[in-house]
N, C-alpha and C positions, 0 to 999 in steps of 0.2 A: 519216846515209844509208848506205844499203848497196850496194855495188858492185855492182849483181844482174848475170847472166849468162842469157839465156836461148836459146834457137834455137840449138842447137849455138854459143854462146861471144859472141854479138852482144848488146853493150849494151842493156840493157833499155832502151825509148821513151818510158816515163813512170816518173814517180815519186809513192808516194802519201802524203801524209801520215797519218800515224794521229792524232797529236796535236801541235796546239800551244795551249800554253795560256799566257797571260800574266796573273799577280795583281792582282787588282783595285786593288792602291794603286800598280800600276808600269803602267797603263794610260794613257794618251793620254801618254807620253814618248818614244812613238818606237821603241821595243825593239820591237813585232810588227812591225816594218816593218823594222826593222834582222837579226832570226833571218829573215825570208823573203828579204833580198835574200841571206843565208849560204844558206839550202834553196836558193835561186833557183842561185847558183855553186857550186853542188857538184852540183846537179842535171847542170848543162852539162858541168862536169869528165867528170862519167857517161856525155857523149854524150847524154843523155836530149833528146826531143824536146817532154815536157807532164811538166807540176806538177799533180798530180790533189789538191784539198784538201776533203775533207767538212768542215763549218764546222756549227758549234753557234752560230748567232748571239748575240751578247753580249746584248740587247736583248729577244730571244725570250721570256723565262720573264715579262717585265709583258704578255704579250699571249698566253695560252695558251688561250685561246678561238679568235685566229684561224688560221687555217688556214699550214703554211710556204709553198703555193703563192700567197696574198696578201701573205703578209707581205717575200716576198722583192722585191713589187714596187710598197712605200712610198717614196716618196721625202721629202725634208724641204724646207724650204722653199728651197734652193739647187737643186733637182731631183738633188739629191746618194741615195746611198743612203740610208733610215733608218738602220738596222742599222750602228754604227761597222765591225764585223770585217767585213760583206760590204764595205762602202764601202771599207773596208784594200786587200784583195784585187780589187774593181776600180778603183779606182788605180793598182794598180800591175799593172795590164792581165790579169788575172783576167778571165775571162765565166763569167757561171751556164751549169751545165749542166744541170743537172735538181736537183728535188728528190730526196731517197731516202727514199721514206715507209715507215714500220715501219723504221727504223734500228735502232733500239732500244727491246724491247719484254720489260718487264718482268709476270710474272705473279705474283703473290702473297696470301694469304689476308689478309684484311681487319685480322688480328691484328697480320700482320707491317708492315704501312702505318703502322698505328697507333703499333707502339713504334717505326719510323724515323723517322714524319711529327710526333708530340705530337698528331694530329686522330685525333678521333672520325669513324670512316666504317661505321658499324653498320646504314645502311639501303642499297638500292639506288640509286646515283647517281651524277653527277661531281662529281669532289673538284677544286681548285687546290691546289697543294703547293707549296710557296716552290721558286723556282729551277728546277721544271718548267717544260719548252717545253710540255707539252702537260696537262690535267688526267688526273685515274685516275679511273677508269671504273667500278665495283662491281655487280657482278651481282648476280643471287638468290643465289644458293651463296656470296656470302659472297668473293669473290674480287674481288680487284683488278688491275687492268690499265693498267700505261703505256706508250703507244707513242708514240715521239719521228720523228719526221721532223728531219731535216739538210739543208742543201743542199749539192752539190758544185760547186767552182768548178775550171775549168780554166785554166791558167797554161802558155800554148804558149813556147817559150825560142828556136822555131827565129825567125829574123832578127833577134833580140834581140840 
């Protein structure tokens, strides 16, 4: 984290995550919950008043037909979140903010899909691509299109 300064010298009020990513063989051991309560007290060191975290849910890319604005509001049979990484984050008193749709949106000719994907996408259509949240999209011209939607969770630290 970075000490930011803004308004003539007054501690910035939030903090945003860019990334956190934990490897899939060091997941469910407690480490993303253990790096955010560290983001969590260095944020407050900051004076910061909110944790702003865009989240890539972990779960996302087996369901890239459905939409993030249903998918963020699956629950499992405990009425728990789906989503392990949204569930992380409200636990530990996170609330959805909004989705942010077109987060990231890749354009590329059908060639280039091809030698990063191993799939044949030679006609107009939607592809599924291992590990996309959402499919690519191929147009007449031959071009490919991925737009990712995220959601952002907010993490307030005041009376914490």
């Amino acid at each position: 984290l970075v000490d930011a300064k803004v308004n003539a010298g007054q501690p910035a009020r939030s903090v945003c995550l860019l990334s956190l990513s934990i490897r899939p063989e060091h997941r469910k051991s407690g480490l993303a919950e253990r790096l955010l309560q560290e983001v969590f007290a260095r944020a407050r060191r900051m004076s910061a008043r909110n944790i702003i975290a865009p989240l890539r849910p972990t779960k996302k890319a087996r369901y890239p037909h459905v939409p993030m604005s249903e998918f963020i509001l699956w629950r499992d049979s405990d009425g728990e979140a789906f989503d392990p990484w949204i569930r992380t984050h409200l636990e530990l008193g996170g609330t959805i903010a909004c989705v942010a749709e077109s987060s990231l949106v890749v354009r590329q000719p059908v060639a280039r899909w091809e030698a990063a994907t191993g799939q044949r996408m030679r006609v107009p259509g939607t592809y599924t691509v291992a590990g996309a949240l959402s499919p690519v999209v191929v147009d007449l011209q031959g071009v490919g299109t991925y737009c990712e939607d995220n959601v952002w969770i907010v993490h307030s630290l005041e009376g914490n």
